[in-house]
Phi, psi and omega in degrees: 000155198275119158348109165327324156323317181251124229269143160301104195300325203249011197283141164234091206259095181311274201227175165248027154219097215283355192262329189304120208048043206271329177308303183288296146027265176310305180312314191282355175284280178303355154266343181301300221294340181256344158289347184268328172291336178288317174300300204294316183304316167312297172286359139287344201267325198281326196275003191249313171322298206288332170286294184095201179251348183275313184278340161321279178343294185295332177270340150311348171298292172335316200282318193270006195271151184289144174247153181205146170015279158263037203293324195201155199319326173252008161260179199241151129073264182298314183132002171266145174303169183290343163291309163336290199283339182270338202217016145304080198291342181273347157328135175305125164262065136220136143081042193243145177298114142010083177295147154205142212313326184292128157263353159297327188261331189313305167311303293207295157327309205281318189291312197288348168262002155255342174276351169298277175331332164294325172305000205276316170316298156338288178312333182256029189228291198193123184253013134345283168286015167281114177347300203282300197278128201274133173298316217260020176321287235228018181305327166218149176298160175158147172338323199281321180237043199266323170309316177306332209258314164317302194319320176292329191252006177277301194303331168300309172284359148282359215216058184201150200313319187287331201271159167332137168305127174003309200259353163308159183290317183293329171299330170276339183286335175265015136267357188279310182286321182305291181295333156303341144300304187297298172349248198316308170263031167274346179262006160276343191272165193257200192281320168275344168303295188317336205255310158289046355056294168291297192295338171281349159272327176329291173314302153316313172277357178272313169307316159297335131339266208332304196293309164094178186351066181244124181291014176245357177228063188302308198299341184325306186282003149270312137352264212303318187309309175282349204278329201287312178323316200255357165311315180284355189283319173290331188298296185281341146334273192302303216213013157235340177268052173266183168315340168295336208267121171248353199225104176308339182289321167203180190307168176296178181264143156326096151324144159208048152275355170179154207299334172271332149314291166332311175284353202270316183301309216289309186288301232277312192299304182311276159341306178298316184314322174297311174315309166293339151266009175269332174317311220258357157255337194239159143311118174220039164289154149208051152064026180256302234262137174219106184007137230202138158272345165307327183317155179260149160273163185301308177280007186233011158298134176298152186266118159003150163278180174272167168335279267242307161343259160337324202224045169286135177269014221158133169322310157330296197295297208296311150330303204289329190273335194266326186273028182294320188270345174172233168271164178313336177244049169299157182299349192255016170308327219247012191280164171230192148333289223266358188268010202261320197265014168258142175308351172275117196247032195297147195288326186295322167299298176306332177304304187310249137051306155275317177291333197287332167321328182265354182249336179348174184227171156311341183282327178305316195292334171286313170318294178323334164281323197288333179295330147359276182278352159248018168298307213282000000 
């Protein structure tokens, strides 16, 4: 018999109630498989034009060369471009870049996925400095930040001259116990567990990016997705559907009776939104997840609060930075995503708009890219 000590690598427990939309399921499952397969065919049909034989050639050179992340001005993950890396059959179909015919978004793509990926760099430096994560996280230790606070110290002893390579097994096996922690006990957490908890899967998944693909842990990258679905699934039970949540679609408008309410809303819009911009460059389909009326959307996320906001030591400071533009419940707390990208061309919106445009942050400034790429 198997030791109880020892955890099972690939176990996943999707839902606990295995029937409920097992119908709708299926249907969105055989259409995933054959849009995807129709895609695949298209781009096969496509690469011996577009190569030739002379560009074959150069990518079997290529294929035997060591690879790292960041090797050349356009790669990704491994060191292949994102066209590659899209047409790579032996490639994950999860969490591989997007092609896209614009080259304007291609350029766009590439940027909003190295500022992802840095973050994962960030974190293991200081995970302070991750966009999504409030400096006051991890200022004391406590119950409250404690999954966030493993997160730091699996990505730090991984990622440091002396320790295992990124892809080693052991690293995945102690993100493998962390999620699987979160799993079984997210429905016992309080608001801020739930909320460290999420960035800290977050994080995980930006890091299984970076890293790309290990067959010894196939299952991973589904694990974390669900794991992440149902931390948020509690978060909006609980602790978003109060008088702020107006909108079935996306997060509530952002409180600003007290400071501490802000930063707990102010993160949870922030964390989601990296999940909805990883949507909108890498694959994160698998053929499960099925269209909801409640689910939130890409276009209906709140836009960052401001720098100055943001990076408050304090209430005092934080007071003092929100009435720069006016009072504590200014308008452009209440802007979403889809507002970067509308055909309205009302004086009022844009002012809202610029202004939140002159207080931004980098996370903000990746957003303004990603409202780009759906103005277009």
């Amino acid at each position: 018999m198997t030791s109880p000590a020892i955890r099972e690598r690939n176990f996943i427990n999707i839902t606990g109630e295995p029937n409920a939309g097992r119908h709708a399921r299926r249907i969105h499952v055989r259409r995933t498989v054959m849009k995807n397969y129709h895609r695949q065919r298209r781009q096969k049909k496509k690469l011996p034009s577009k190569q030739g034989p002379a560009a074959s050639s150069l990518g079997s050179e290529q294929a035997t060369q060591s690879s790292s992340p960041y090797s050349s001005n356009l790669s990704l993950l491994d060191g292949r471009s994102p066209n590659e890396v899209v047409l790579d059959p032996a490639a994950s179909s999860l969490f591989r870049a997007k092609a896209h015919d614009n080259p304007i978004h291609a350029q766009i793509s590439t940027s909003i996925i190295r500022f992802l990926c840095g973050l994962v760099v960030k974190a293991r430096q200081s995970i302070c400095h991750v966009g999504f994560i409030h400096h006051a996280a991890l200022e004391a230790e406590s119950p409250s930040n404690h999954f966030l606070a493993t997160c730091r110290d699996i990505l730090s002893s991984h990622h440091d001259s002396t320790a295992p390579s990124p892809s080693s097994p052991a690293l995945w096996e102690r993100v493998h116990v962390a999620q699987e922690d979160i799993y079984v006990t997210c429905a016992q957490m309080n608001n801020w567990q739930l909320l460290s908890a999420a960035q800290a899967i977050t994080l995980y998944i930006l890091a299984r990016f970076r890293n790309g693909k290990d067959d010894r842990f196939p299952h991973m990258d589904i694990a974390l997705l669900f794991t992440l679905r149902k931390v948020f699934s509690h978060l909006k039970a609980d602790y978003l559907s109060d008088g702020y949540h107006n909108r079935k679609c996306g997060p509530p408008a952002i409180p600003t009776s007290s400071w501490r309410d802000w930063i707990f809303h102010e993160s949870v819009s922030r964390t989601a939104t990296v999940y909805f911009l990883l949507t909108v460059v890498v694959s994160m389909d698998f053929g499960i997840e099925c269209d909801q009326a409640d689910r939130w959307r890409v276009e209906d996320m709140l836009l960052p609060g401001a720098k100055a906001s943001w990076e408050a030591r304090d209430e005092v400071a934080w007071r003092s930075s929100t009435s720069v533009s006016g009072n504590v419940d200014r308008l452009p707390f209440t802007l979403r995503l889809g507002d970067l990208a509308s055909v309205d061309s009302s004086s009022g919106l844009q002012a809202q708009i610029a202004a939140w445009q002159e207080e931004l942050d980098e996370f903000g400034m990746v957003i303004t890219l990603a409202g780009q790429m759906l103005m277009d």
